[in-house]
Each structure stands twice: as C-alpha cells, then as structure tokens.
N, C-alpha and C positions, 0 to 999 in steps of 0.2 A: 364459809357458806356451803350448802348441802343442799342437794334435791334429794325428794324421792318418789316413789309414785310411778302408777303406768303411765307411759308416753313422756316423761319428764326426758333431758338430754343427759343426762346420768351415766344411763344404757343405751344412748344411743341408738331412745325409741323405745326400751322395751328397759321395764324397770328392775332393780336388784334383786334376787331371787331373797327370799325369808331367811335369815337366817347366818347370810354369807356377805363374809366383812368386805370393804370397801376400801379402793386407793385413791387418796385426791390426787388428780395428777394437774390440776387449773382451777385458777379461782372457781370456775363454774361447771367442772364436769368433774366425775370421779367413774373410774371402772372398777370391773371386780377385781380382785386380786388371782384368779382364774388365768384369767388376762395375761394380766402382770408375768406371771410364772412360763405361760407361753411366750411369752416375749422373750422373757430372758432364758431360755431354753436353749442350751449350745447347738441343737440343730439348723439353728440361724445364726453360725457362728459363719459359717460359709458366705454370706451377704456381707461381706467388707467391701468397701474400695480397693483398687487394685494401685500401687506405689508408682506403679512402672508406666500408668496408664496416664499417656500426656493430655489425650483430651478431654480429662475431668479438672472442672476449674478448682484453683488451691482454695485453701481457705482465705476468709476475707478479701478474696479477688475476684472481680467484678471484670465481663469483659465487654459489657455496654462504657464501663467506664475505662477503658482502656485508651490514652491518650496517644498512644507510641507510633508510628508512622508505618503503615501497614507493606511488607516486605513480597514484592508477586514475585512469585517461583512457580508459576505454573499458567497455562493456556491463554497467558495473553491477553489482549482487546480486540473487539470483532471491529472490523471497517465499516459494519454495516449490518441488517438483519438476515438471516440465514438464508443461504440461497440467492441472495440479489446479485453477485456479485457473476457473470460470464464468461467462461473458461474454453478460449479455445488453441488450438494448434498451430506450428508455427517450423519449417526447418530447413535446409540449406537444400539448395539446387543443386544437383550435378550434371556434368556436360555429359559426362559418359551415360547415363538415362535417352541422351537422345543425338547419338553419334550417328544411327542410321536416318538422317535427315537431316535434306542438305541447308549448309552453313549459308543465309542468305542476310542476316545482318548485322551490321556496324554497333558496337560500342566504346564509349568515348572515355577520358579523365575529366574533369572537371578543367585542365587546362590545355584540353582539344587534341589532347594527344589518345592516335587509335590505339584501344586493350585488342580488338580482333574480333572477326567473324565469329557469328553462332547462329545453330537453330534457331528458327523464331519463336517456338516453343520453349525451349530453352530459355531466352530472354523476356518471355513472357511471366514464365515462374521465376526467373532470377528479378525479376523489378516488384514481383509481389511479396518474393519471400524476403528480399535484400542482400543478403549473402550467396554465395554459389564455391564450388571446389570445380575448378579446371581439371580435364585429361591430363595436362601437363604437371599439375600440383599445385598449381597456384590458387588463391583464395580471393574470390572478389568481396567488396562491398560497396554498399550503397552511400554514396556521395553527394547528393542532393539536385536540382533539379538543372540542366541546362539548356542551352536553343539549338542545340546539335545533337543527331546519330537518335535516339529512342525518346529525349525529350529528359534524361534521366541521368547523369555520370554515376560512374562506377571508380574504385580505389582499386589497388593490390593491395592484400596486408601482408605483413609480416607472418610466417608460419612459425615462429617462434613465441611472439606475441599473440598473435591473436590465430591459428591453427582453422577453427571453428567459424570466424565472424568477429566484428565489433558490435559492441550495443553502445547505447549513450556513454558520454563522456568516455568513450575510449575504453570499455570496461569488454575485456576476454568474453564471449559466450559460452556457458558449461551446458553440454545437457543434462536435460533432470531438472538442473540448478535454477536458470536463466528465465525470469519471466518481463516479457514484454507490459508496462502499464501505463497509464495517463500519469505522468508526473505530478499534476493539480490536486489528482486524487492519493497515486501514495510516490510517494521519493523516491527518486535514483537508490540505490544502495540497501533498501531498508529489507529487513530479512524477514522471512511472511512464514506463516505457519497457516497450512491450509490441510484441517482435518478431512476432506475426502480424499486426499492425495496418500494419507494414510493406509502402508497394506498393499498399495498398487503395485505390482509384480511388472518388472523392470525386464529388457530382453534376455538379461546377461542371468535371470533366476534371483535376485535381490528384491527385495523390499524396499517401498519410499518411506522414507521415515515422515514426508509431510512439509519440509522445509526446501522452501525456495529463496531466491533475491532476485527484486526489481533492478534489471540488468540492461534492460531496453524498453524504448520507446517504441509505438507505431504511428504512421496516419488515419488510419482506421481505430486503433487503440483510443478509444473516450472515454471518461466518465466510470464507469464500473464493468469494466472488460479486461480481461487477463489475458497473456496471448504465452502458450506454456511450451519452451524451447526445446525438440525433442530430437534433431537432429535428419532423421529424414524420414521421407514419406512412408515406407515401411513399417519403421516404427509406430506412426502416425496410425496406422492402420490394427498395430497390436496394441496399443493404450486405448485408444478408441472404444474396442469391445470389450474393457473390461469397466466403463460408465454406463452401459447399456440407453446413450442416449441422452444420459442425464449430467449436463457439463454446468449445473451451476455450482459454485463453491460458495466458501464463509473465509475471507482471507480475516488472519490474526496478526498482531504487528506487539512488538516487545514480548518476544515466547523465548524467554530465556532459553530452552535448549534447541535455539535456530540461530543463537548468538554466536556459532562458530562459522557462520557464511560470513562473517565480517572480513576478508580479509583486502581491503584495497586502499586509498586512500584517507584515510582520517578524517585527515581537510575538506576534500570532496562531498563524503559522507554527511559533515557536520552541516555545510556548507546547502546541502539538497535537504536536508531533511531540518532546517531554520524555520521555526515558525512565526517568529516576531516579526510578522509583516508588517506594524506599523514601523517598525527601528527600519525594516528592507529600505520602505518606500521614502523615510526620511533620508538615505542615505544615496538616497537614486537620485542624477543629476539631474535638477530641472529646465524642463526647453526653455529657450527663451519666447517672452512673451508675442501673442502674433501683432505685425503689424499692418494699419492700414492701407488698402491698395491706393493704387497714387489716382489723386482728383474726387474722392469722396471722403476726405478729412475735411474740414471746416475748422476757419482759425475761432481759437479762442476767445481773443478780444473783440472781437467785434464780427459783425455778420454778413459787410457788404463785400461787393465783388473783388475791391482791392484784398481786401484783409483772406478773403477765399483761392483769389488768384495764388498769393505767396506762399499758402498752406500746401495748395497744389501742385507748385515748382520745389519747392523744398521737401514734399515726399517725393516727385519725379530723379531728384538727384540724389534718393536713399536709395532708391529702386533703380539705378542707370543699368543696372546689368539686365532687366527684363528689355524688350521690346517695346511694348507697350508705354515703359516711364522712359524710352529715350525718344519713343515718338511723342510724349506729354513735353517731354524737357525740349525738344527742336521747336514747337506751336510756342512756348513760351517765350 
C-alpha cells in the first residue's frame, strides 16, 4: 500500500518531491530515501547506548514488571511529615556551676539514705535535667519519685558504666548520640537519621553526620518531641546558634548508614522495638475478673429475702479482709 499526494502521511504532511524514489518503511508511510541516507550516516554513530551505563533498562526487561523485593540502601522512612517532629535540648548539671552558693538542701536514695547537701539551684536543674557530675566526681541520676528530701530520689552511678548519666533501660548516655523520645512514638534503642542535624559543627570542629539513638525517655518528652543529649549548657548555647531558631526536624528510622549505633543489647532492642501488639497483649497476664461488693449481689434462684440474705453473708465471708464485709458478716 502507497500514498501519495500533498498532505497525504507519506511526508509527513508534505508530499514526495517529483521525481525521487521512495522507502516503505510501514504498511502505511514510506519516506524519501533522502531520509534514509541521513539516518544512516555515521555521524550518528556517536547515539549508542552506553554498556557500562546501569540505569538503562536491558532488553526485554521491564521494570514495572519487576517482581523482586525492593533492597533500601538509602534515607530510610520519615516518622512523620517534615518538620512536625520538635527538637530540643537537654544536659547534665554540674555542682561546681554553683559552688558560690550556699548548700541549703537535702537529697535522698530511693532507700532514704542522704546523697548530701546542695545549692538549691543546683537541685533545681539537677531534677529537670536528671543527671548531674558532683565536685567530688561522682555522677547522680534520677531515680523516680519519693515522699522524702525534694519529693524526687536520686542514684550514684557507676563512672565506669555510665560516666555521663543513665537513659532508659540502663542505656550509657553519649553526647551528640543520645536522644531523649516518647517510647509510644519511636523505641528505646532504635537508630534515627535526622537530616538537619546533618553539617552541624560540633565544639571539638567535626561534623554531625546526622545519626542519633533513642537512648532516653523524659516526662515532658510526648508524642513528637525529641530532647537532643548535648552534654552541657555551654554547648547548648553553641548548637543553638547554628538552627537560627528553627528546632524542628524529620527524624528517619531504618537509614542503613546509622545502623552502626547499634551496639547494646539485642534482646532489649528486639524486645522495644516489637510491634505485634496483638501477640504482646495476648501474652500479658489477665486480671482477674472484678467482683461484687458484699450486700448488692442477689441470689440467683430465687428473689426473696432468705435466698438475698445468703447471697449477702457468703460474699461478706469472700470479703472478711475488708471492714465493711466483717461488719456485713457480724449483723449476719
């Protein structure tokens, strides 16, 4: 089949000049042979594929149809949309910050044994930040709440162990490393990749590469708040000026090159970062059922006052350890 003619799709609009042969190249179009000769003209020899070049699909390979399990090696998952997440500061007390003022109160262990006088300044910022470095060398932490001395017990640690502080589950505090979060929202242990932290100029003249781990809890820490372990206020104040202000991040969670904060326990790790909550809750032991207070049970078989009375005296004598069911069970 052949066209020809002005306008026909031949020439692609414009028809074969008089005279000059024709190449079919489709059942329905032919070009000149004009054409043809430029095309094949080694000055478009240079237009090849390149061998070496990996992002050109092979042949007969299709990468919509690609069934193979997609392999991440790069930037991870956001926790959330950019910027929602709130980044702030966090770092240990020292006693020698406030030696010229005098030592007027009491802090306690958890088993009532007195740690020793301090500043009241001092123990104001030791109960907000939680850790603190004594004059002496010693290292406190925070201990949980008690009815004695600040309302708050305090630990000694190990300066072997824990130098810095303790975070959840016992876990060393690094600075740089160490980010305080709401456990609900990301795991104990889990290693974060947080691109503005990228570039940030460190006091020592180094570079943050970006990579943190959820190291600590806070009470203040909820929901999408970071609290970023920096060591001391000082510092606090040279990181500070280089967000100009602007403390929210995009934390990133599975960023393979933040996979070498991994180093603690396994077990722990695996154990925090479980997400089969229904297997959890199947395996959490159930209360036992409540029961009813004694003298508003009603017997079953029947409705009058004997059949009420006995229902009455026999929850009073499931309940003898209250008051109330041994003053039930004495009327009885």
């Amino acid at each position: 089949m052949s066209y020809s003619g002005a306008g026909s799709s031949a020439g692609f609009g414009v028809g074969p000049e008089p005279g000059v042969p024709t190449m079919a190249v489709g059942p329905w179009t032919r070009l000149p042979a004009g054409m043809k000769e430029r095309l094949d003209s080694p000055r478009l020899d240079f237009v090849q594929p390149n061998p070496q070049d990996s992002t050109k699909a092979r042949e007969g390979y299709s990468e919509k149809l690609n069934l193979r399990i997609k392999i991440k090696d790069c930037c991870g998952y956001p926790l959330g949309d950019p910027g929602t997440y709130k980044m702030t500061f966090y770092w240990l007390a020292y006693e020698s910050e406030y030696a010229n003022e005098p030592y007027q109160v009491d802090i306690y262990t958890r088993h009532g044994l007195p740690i020793g006088r301090f500043p009241r300044t001092f123990v104001f910022e030791l109960k907000m930040e939680g850790s603190a470095i004594l004059r002496d060398g010693r290292a406190l932490n925070y201990d949980g709440r008690c009815r004695y001395g600040v309302g708050i017990c305090f630990q000694t640690l190990d300066i072997l162990e824990h130098p810095l502080g303790k975070g959840g589950q016992g876990r060393p505090l690094e600075p740089f490393r160490s980010m305080a979060v709401d456990p609900h929202f990301v795991p104990l242990g889990t290693p974060l990749y947080i691109p503005e932290l990228v570039g940030l100029r460190l006091p020592d003249g180094s570079l943050h590469d970006g990579c943190v781990r959820a190291d600590d809890t806070g009470g203040n820490i909820k929901r999408r708040e970071l609290d970023f372990f920096v060591e001391s206020y000082a510092i606090y104040k040279f990181l500070d000026d280089q967000f100009w202000g602007n403390n929210h991040v995009t934390p990133y969670v599975e960023e393979p090159r933040c996979q070498y904060l991994r180093h603690f326990d396994v077990g722990i790790d695996r154990r925090s970062e479980a997400t089969d909550w229904t297997r959890l809750e199947a395996s959490r032991p159930k209360p036992p059922p409540p029961t009813a207070r004694p003298g508003r049970r009603r017997h079953e078989g029947s409705g009058n006052k004997k059949g009420a009375g006995s229902a009455k005296k026999s929850s009073a004598l499931r309940h003898h350890s209250s008051k109330k069911a041994s003053r039930s069970q004495h009327r009885g």
